[in-house]
N, CA, C and O of each residue as an XYZ file, in Angstrom:
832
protein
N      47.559    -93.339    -81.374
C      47.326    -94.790    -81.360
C      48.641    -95.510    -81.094
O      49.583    -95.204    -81.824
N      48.835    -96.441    -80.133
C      49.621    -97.213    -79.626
C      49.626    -98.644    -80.080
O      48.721    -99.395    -79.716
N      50.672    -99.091    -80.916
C      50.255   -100.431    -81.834
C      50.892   -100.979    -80.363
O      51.593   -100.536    -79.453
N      50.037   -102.508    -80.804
C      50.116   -103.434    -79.532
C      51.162   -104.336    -79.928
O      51.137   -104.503    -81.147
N      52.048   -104.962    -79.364
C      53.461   -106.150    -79.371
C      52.825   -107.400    -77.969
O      52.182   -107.346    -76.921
N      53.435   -108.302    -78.724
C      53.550   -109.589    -77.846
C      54.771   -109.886    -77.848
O      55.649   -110.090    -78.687
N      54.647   -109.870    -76.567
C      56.282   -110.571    -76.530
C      56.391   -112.253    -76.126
O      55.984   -112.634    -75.029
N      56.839   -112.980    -76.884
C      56.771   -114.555    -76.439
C      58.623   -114.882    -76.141
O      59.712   -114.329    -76.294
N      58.228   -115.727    -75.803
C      59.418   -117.040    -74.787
C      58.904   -117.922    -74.881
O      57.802   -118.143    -74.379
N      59.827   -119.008    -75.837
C      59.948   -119.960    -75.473
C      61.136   -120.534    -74.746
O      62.306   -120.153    -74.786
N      60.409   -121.870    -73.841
C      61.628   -122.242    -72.557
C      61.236   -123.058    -72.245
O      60.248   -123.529    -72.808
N      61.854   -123.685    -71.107
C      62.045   -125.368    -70.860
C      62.468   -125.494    -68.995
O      63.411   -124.979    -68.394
N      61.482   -126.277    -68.537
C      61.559   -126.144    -67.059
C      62.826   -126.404    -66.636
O      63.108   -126.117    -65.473
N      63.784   -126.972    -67.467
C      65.264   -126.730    -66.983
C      65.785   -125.577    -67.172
O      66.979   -125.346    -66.979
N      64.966   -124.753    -67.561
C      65.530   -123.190    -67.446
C      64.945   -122.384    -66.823
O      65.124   -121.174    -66.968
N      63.662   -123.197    -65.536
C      63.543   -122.182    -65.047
C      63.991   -121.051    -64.031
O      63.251   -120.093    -63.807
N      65.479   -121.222    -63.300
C      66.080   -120.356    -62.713
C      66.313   -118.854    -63.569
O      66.895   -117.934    -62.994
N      65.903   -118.723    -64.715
C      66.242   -117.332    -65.568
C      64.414   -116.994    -65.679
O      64.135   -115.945    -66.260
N      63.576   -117.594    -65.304
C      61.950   -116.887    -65.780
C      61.755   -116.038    -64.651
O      61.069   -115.071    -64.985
N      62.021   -116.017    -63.674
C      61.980   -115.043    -62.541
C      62.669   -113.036    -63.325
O      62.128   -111.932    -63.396
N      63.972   -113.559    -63.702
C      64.877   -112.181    -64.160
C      64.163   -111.934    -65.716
O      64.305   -110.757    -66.050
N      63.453   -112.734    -66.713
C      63.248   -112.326    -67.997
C      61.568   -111.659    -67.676
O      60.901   -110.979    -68.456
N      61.219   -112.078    -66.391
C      59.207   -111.494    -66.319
C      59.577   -110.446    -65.541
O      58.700   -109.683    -65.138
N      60.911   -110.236    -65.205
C      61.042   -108.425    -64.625
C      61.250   -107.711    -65.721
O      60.693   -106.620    -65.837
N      62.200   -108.274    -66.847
C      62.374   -107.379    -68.177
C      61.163   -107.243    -68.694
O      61.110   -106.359    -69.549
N      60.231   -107.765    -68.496
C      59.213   -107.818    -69.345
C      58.492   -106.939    -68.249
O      58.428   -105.753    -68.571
N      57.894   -107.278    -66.935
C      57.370   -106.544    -66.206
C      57.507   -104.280    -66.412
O      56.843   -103.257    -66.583
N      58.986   -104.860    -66.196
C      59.440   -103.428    -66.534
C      59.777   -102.177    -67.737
O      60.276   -101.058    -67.618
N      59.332   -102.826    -68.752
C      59.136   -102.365    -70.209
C      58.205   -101.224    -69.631
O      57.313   -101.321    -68.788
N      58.814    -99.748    -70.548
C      58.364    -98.580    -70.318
C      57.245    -98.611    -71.500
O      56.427    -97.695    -71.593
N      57.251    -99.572    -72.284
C      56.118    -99.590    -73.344
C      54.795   -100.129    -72.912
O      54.642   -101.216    -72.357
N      53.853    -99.281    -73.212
C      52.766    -99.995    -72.102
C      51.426   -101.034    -72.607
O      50.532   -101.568    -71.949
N      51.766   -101.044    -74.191
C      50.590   -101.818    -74.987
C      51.329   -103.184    -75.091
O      51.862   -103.403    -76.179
N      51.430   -104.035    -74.228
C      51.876   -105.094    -74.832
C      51.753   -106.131    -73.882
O      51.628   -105.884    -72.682
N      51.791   -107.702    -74.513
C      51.370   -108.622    -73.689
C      52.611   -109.711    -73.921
O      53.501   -109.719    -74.772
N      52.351   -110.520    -72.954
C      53.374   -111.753    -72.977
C      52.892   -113.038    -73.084
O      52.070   -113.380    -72.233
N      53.209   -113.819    -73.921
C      52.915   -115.372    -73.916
C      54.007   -116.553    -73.786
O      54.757   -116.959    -74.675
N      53.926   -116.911    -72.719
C      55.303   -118.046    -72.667
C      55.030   -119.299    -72.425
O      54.263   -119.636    -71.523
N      55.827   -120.386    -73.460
C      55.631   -121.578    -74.063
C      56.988   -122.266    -72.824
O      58.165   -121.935    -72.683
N      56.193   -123.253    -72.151
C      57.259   -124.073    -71.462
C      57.175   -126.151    -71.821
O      56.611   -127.171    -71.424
N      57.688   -125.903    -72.331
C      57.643   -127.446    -72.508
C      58.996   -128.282    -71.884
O      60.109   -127.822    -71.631
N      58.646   -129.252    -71.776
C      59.794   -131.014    -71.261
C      58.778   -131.781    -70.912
O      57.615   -131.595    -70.557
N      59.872   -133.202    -71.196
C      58.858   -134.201    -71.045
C      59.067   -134.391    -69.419
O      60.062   -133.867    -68.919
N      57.989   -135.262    -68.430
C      57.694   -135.752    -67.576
C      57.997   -134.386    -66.757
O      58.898   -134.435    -65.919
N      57.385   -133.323    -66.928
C      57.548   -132.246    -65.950
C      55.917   -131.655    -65.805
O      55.149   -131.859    -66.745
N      55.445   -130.924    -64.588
C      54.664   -130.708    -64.427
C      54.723   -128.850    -64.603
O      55.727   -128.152    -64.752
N      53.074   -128.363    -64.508
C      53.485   -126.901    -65.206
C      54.015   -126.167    -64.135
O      53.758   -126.437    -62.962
N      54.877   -125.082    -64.557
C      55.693   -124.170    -63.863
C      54.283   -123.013    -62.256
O      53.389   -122.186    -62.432
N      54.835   -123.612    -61.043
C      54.235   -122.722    -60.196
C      54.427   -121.375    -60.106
O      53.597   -120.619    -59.602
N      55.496   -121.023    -60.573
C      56.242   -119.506    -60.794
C      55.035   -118.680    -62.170
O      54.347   -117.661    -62.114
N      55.236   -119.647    -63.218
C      54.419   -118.538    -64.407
C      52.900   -119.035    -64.149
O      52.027   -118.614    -64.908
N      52.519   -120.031    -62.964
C      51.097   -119.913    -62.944
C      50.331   -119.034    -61.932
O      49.187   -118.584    -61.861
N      51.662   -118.971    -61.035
C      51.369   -117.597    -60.020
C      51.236   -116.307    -61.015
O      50.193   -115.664    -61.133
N      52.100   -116.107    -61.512
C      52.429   -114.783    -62.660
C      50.823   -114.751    -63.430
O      50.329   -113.632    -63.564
N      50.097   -115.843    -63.882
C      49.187   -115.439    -64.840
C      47.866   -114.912    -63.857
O      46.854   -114.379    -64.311
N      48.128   -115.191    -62.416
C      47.063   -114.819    -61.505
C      47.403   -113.126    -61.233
O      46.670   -112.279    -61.744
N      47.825   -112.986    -60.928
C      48.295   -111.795    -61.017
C      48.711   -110.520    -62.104
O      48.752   -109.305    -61.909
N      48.989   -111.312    -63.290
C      49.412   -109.789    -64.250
C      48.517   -110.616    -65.480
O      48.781   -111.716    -65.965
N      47.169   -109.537    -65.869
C      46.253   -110.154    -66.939
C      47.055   -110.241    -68.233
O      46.672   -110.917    -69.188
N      48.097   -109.584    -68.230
C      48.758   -109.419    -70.038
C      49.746   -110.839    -70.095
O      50.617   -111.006    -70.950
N      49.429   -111.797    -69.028
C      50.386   -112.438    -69.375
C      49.499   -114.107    -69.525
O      48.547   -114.408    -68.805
N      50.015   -114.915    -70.489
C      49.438   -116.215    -71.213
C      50.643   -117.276    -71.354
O      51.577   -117.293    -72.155
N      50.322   -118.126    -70.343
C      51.275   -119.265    -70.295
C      50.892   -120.353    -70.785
O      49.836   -120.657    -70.229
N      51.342   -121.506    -71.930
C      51.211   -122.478    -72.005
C      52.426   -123.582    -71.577
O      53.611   -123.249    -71.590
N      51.995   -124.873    -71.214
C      53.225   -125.882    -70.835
C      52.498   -127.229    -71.299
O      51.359   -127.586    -70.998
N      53.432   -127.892    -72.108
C      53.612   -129.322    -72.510
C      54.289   -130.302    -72.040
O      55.446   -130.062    -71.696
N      53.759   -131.669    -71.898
C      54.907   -132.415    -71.902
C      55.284   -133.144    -72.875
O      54.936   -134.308    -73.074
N      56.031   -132.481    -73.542
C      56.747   -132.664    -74.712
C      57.616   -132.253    -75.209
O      57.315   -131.180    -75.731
N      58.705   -132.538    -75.376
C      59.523   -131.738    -76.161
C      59.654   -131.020    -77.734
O      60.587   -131.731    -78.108
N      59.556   -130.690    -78.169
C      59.919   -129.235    -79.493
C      60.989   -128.615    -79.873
O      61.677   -128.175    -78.952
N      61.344   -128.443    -80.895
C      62.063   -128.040    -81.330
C      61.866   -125.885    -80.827
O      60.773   -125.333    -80.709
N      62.877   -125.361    -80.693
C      62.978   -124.105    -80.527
C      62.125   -123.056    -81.660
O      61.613   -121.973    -81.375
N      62.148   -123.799    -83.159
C      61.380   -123.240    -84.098
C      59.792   -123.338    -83.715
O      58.982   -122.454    -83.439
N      59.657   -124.867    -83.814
C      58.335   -125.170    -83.597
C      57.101   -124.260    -82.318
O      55.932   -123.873    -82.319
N      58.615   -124.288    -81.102
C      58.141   -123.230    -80.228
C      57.334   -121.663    -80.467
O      56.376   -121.034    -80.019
N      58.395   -121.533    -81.457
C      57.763   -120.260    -81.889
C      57.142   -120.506    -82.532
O      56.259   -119.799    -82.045
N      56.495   -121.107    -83.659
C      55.836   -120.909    -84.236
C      54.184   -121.192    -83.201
O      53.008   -120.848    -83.321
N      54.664   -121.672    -82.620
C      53.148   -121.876    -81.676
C      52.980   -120.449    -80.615
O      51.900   -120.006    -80.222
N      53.938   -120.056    -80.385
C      53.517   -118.773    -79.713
C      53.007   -118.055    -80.657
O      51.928   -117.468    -80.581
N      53.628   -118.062    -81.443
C      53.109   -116.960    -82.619
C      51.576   -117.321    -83.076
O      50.880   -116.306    -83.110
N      50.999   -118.320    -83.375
C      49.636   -118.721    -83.343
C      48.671   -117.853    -82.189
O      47.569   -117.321    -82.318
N      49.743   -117.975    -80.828
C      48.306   -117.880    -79.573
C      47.786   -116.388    -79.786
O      46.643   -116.021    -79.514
N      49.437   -115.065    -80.650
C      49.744   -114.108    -80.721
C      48.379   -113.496    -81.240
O      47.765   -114.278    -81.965
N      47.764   -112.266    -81.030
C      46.885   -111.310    -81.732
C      47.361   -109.959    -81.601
O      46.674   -108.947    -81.740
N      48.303   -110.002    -81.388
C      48.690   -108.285    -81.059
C      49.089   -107.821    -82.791
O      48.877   -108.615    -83.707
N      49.677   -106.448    -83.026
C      50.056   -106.438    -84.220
C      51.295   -106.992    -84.460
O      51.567   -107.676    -85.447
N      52.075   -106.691    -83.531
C      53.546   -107.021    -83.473
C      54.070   -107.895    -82.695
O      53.815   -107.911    -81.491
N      54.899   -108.769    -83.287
C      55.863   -109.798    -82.187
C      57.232   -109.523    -82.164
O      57.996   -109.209    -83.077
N      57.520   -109.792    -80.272
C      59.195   -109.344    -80.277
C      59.464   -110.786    -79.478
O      58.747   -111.591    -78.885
N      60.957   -110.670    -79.798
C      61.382   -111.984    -79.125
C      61.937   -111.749    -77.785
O      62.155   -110.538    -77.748
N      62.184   -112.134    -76.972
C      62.461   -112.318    -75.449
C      63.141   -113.794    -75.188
O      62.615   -114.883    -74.960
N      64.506   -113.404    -75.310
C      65.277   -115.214    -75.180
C      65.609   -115.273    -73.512
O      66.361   -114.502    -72.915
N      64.893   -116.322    -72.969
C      64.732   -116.435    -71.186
C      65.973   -116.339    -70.783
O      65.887   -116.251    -69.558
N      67.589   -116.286    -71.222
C      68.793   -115.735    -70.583
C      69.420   -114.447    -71.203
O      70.579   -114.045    -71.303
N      68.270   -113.984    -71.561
C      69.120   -112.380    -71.823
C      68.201   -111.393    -71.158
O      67.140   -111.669    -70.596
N      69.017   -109.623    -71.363
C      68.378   -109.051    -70.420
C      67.864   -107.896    -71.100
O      68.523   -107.408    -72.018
N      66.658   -107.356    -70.722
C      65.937   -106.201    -71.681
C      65.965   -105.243    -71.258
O      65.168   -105.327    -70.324
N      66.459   -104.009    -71.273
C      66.141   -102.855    -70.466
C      65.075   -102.321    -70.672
O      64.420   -102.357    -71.713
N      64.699   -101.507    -69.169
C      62.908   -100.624    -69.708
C      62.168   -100.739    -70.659
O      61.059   -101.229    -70.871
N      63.415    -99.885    -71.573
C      63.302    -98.906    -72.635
C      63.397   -100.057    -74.047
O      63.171    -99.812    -75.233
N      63.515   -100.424    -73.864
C      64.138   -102.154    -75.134
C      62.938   -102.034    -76.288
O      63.103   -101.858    -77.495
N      61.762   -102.172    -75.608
C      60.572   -102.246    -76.430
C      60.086   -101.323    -77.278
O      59.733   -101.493    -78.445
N      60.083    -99.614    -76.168
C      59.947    -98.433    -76.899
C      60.978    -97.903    -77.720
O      60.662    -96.899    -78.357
N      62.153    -98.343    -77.862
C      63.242    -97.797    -78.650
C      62.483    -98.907    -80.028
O      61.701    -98.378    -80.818
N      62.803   -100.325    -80.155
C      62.827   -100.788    -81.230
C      61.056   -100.860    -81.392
O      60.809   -101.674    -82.281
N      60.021   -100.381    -80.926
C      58.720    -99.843    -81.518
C      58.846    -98.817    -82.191
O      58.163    -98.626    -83.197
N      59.908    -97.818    -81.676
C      59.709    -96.195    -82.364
C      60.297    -96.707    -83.734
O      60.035    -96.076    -84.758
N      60.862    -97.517    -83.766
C      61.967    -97.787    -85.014
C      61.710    -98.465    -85.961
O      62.488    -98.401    -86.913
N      60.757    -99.185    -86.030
C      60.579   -100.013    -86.870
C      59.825    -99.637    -88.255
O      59.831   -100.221    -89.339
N      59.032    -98.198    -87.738
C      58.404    -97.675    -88.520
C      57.032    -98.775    -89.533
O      56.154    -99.522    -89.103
N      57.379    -98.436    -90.804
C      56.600    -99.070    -91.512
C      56.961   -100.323    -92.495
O      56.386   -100.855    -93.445
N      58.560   -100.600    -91.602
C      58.981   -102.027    -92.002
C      58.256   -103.375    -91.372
O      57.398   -103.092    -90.536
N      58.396   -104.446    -91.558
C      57.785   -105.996    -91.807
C      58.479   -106.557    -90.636
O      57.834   -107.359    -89.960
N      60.471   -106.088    -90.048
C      61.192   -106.969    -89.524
C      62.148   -105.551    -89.540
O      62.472   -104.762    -90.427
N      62.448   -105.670    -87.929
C      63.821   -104.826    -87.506
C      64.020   -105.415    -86.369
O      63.053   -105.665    -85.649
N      65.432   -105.783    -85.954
C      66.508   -106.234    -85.288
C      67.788   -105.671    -84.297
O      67.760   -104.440    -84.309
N      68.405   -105.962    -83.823
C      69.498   -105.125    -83.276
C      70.942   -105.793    -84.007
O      71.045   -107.019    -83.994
N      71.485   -105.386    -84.319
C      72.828   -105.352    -85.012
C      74.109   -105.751    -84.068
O      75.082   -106.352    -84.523
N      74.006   -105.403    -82.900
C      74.986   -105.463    -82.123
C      74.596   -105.227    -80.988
O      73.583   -104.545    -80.835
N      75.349   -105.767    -79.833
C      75.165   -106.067    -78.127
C      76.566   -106.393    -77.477
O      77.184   -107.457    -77.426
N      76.852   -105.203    -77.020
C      78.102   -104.582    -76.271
C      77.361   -104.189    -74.679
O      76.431   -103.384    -74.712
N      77.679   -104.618    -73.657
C      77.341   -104.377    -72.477
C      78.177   -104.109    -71.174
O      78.996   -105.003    -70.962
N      78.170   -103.292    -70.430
C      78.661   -103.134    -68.823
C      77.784   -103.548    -68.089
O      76.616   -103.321    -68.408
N      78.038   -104.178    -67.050
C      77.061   -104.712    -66.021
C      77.741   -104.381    -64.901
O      78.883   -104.827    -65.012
N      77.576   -103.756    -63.768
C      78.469   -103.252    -62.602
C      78.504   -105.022    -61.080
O      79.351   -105.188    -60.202
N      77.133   -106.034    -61.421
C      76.958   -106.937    -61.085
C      77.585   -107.742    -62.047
O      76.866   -107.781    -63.045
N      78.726   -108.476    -62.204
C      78.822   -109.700    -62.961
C      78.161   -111.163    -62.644
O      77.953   -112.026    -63.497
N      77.946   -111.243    -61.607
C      77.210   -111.970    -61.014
C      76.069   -112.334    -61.290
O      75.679   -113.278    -60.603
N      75.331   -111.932    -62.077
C      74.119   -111.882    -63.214
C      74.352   -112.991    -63.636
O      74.321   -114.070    -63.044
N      74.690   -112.654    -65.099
C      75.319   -113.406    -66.740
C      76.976   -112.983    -66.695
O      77.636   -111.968    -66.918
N      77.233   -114.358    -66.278
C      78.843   -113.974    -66.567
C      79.139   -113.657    -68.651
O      80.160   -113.036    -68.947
N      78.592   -113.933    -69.328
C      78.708   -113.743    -70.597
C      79.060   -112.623    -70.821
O      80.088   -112.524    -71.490
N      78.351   -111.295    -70.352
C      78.720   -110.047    -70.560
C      79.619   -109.504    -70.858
O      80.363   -110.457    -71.091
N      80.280   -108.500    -71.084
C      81.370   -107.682    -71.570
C      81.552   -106.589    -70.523
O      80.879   -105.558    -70.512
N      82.490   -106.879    -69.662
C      82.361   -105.693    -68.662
C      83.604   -104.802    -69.289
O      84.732   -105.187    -69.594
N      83.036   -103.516    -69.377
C      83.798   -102.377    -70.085
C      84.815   -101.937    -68.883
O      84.472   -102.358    -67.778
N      85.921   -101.216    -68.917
C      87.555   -100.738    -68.456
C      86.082    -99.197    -67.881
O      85.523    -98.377    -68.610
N      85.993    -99.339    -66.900
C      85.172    -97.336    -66.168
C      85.770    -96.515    -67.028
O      85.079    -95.497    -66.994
N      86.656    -96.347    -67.790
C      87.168    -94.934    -68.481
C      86.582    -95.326    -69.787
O      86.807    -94.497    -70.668
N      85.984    -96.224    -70.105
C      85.475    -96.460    -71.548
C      84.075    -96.030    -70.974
O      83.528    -95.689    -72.022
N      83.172    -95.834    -70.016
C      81.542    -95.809    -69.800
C      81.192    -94.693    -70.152
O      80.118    -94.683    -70.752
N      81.642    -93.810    -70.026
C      81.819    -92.196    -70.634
C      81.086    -91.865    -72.352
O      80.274    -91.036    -72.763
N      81.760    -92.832    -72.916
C      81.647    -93.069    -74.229
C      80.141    -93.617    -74.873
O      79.600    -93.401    -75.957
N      79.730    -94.435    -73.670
C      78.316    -95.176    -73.577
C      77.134    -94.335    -73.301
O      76.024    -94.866    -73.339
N      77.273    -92.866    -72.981
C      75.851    -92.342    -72.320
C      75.132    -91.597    -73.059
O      74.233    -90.934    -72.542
N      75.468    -91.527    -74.949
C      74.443    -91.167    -76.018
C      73.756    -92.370    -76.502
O      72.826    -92.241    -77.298
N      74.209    -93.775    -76.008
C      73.558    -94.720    -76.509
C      72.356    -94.998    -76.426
O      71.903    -94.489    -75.400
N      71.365    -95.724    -77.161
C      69.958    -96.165    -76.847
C      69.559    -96.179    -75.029
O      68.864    -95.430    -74.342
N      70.487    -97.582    -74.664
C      70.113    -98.676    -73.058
C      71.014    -98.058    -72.341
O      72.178    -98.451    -72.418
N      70.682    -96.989    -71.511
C      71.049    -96.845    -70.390
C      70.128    -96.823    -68.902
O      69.201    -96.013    -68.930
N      70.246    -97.456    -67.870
C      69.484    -97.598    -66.848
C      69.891    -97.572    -65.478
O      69.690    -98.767    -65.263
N      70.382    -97.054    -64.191
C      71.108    -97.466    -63.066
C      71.815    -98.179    -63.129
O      71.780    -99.366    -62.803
N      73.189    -97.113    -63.897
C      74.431    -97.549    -64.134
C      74.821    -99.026    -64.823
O      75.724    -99.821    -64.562
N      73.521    -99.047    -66.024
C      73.748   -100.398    -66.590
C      74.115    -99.514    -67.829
O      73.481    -98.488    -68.073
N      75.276    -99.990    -68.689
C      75.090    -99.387    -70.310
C      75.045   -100.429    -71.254
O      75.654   -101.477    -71.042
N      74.312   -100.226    -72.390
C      74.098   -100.986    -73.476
C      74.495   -100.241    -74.616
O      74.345    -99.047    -74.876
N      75.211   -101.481    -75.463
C      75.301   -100.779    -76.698
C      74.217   -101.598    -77.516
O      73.998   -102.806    -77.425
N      73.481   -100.516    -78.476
C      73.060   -101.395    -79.462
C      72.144   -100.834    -80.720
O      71.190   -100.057    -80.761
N      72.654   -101.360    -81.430
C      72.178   -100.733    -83.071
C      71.193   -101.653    -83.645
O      71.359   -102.847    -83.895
N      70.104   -100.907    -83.827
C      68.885   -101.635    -84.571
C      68.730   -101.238    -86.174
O      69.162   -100.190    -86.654
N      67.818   -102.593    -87.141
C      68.598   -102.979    -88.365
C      67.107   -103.546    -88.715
O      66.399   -104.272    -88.017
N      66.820   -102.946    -90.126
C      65.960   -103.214    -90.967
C      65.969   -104.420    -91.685
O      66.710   -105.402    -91.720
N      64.565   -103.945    -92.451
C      64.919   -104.680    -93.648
C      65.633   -105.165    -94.490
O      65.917   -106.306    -94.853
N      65.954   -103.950    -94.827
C      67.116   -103.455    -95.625
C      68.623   -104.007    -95.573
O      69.563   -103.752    -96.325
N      68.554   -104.872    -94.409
C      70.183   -105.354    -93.454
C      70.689   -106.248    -94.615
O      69.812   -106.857    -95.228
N      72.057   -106.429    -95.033
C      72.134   -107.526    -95.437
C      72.325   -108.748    -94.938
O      72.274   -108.837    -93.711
N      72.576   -109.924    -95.692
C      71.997   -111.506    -95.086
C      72.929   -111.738    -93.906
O      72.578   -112.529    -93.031
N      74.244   -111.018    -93.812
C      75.016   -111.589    -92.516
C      74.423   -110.445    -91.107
O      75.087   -110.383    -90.072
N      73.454   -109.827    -91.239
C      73.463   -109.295    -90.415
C      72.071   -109.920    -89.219
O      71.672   -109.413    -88.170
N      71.526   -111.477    -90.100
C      70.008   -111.753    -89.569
C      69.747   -112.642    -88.484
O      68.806   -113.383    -88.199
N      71.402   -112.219    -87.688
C      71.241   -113.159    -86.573
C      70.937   -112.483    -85.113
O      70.610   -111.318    -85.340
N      70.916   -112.698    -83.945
C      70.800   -112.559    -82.818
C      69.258   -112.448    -83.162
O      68.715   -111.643    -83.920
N      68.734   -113.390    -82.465
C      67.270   -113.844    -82.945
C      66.995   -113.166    -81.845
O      66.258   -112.211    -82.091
N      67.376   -113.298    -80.388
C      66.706   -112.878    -79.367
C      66.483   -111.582    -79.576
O      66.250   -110.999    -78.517
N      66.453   -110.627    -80.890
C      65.849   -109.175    -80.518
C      64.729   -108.912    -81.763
O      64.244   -107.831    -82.099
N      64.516   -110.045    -82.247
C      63.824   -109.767    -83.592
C      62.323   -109.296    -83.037
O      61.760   -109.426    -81.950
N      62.022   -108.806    -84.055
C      60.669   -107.282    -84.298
C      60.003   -107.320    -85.195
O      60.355   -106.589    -86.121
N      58.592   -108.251    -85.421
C      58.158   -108.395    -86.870
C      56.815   -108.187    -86.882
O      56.309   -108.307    -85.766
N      56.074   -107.919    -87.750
C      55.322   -107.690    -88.518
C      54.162   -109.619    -87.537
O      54.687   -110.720    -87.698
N      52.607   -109.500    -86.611
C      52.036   -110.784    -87.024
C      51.987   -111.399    -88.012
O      52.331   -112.579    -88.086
N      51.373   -110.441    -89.342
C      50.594   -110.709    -90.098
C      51.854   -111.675    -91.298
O      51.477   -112.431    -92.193
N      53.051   -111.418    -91.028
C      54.193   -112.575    -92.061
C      53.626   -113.990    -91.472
O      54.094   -114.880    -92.182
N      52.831   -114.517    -90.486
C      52.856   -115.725    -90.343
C      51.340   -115.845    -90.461
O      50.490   -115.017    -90.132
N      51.167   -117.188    -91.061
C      51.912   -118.144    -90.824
C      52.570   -118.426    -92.500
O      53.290   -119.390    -92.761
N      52.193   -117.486    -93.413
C      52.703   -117.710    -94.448
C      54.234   -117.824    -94.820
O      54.557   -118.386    -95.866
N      55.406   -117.161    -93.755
C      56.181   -117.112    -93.192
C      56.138   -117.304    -91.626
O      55.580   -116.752    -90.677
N      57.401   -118.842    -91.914
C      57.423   -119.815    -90.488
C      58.327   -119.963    -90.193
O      59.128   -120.153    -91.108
N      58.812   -119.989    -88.942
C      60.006   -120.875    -88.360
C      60.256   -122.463    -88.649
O      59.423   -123.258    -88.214
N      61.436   -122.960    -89.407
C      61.318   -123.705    -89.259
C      61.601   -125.270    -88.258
O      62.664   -125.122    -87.655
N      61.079   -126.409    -87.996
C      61.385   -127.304    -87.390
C      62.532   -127.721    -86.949
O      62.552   -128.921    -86.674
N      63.840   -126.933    -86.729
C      64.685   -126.857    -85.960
C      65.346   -126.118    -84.540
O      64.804   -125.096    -84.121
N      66.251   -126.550    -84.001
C      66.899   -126.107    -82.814
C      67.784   -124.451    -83.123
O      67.625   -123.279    -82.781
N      68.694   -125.201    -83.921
C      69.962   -123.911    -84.373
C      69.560   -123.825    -85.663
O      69.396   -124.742    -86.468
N      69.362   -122.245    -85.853
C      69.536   -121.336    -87.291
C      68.176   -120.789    -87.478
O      67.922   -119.904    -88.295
N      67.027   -121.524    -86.441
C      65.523   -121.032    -86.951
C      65.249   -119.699    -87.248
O      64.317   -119.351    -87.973
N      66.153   -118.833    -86.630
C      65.668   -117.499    -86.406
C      66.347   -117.089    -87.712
O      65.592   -116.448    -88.444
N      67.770   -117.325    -88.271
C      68.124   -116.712    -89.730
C      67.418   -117.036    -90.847
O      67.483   -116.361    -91.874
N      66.550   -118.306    -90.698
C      65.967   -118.935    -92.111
C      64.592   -117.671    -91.727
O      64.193   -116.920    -92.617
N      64.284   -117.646    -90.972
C      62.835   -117.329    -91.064
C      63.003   -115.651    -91.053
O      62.015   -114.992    -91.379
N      64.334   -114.907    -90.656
C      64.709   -113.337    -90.995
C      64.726   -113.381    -92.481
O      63.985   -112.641    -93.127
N      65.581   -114.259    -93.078
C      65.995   -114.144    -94.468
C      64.928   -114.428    -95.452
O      65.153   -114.286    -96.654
N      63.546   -114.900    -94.917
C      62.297   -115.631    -96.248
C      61.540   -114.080    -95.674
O      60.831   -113.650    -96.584
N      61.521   -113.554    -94.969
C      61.034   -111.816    -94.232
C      61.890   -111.163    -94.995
O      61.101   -110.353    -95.481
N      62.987   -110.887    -95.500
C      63.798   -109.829    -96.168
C      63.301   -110.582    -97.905
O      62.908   -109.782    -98.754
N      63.344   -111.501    -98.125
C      63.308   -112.613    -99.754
C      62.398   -111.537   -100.107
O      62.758   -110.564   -100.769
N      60.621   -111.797    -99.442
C      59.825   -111.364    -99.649
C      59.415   -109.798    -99.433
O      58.768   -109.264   -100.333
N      59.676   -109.234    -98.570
C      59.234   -107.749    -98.531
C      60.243   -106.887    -98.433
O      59.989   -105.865    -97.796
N      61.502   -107.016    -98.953
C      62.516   -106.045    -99.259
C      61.886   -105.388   -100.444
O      62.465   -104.467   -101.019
């Protein structure tokens, strides 16, 4: 039995130059039970032709668009509503997922509530991507090829993190891994910055 994940995004038609590169990460997930729902809101904008082409074409995928603006919490918490799968992962529209992203932190999570990645160290041989990246010295890549994310000469570092994590460890929201069934009794709350640590840390309060 293959537990099912949703993966949601929320985003904003001023971001849509990155929904093209985040529905290939998602496209390309070696995990094969899982669906996507992405929340686009701004005011006086009309809905995205890119994710309404996308929903004609790939059935696992569920787009909503507002004109309205929201807070980044609120976002989620409304994806998380449309959600029925067992599991929700996050997908932040300027970062990048390899294949394998989904099936590594599915195998891992086991029979915890909330698991995370700890750390994100990267080579990219394109900088031209995300200049943000960390492009590693070639005599350090060597060092990279027992890690989780490796893909056509892309390496990732990255360590995934329980329950169990302590409180400074409940950030980088864009990789969080939880449990549907914490919401809505556990919510994001009505803000921009920090939604993702308040709502890791009331997930560790309660089921540590």
């Amino acid at each position: 039995f293959i537990m099912s994940v949703t993966v949601i995004i929320p985003t904003t038609w001023k971001r849509k130059h990155f929904h093209q590169v985040i529905y290939n990460c998602y496209r390309n997930q070696t995990y094969k039970n899982k669906k996507l729902i992405v929340f686009e809101d701004q005011e006086n904008t009309e809905p995205s032709e890119f994710w309404l082409s996308v929903v004609k074409t790939d059935g696992s995928v569920f787009y909503m668009h507002e004109k309205k603006t929201y807070t980044i919490g609120a976002k989620r918490n409304k994806l998380i509503e449309k959600a029925t799968t067992e599991y929700i992962a996050h997908f932040d529209d300027d970062d990048i997922y390899m294949p394998n992203y989904l099936e590594v932190m599915m195998n891992y999570i086991g029979d915890a509530y909330f698991c995370k990645l700890l750390s994100w160290l990267n080579y990219m041989p394109n900088m031209s991507l995300f200049n943000k990246y960390v492009n590693l010295n070639p005599s350090y890549r060597s060092k990279f090829d027992y890690l989780y994310h490796k893909h056509d000469g892309i390496y990732y570092y990255r360590r995934t993190g329980r329950r169990e994590d302590p409180d400074t460890y409940l950030e980088f929201g864009f990789s969080y891994l939880y449990k549907r069934c914490v919401y809505p009794e556990i919510s994001f709350p009505d803000i921009n910055l920090g939604e993702d640590y308040e709502f890791a840390y009331a997930i560790k309060k309660k089921h540590s």
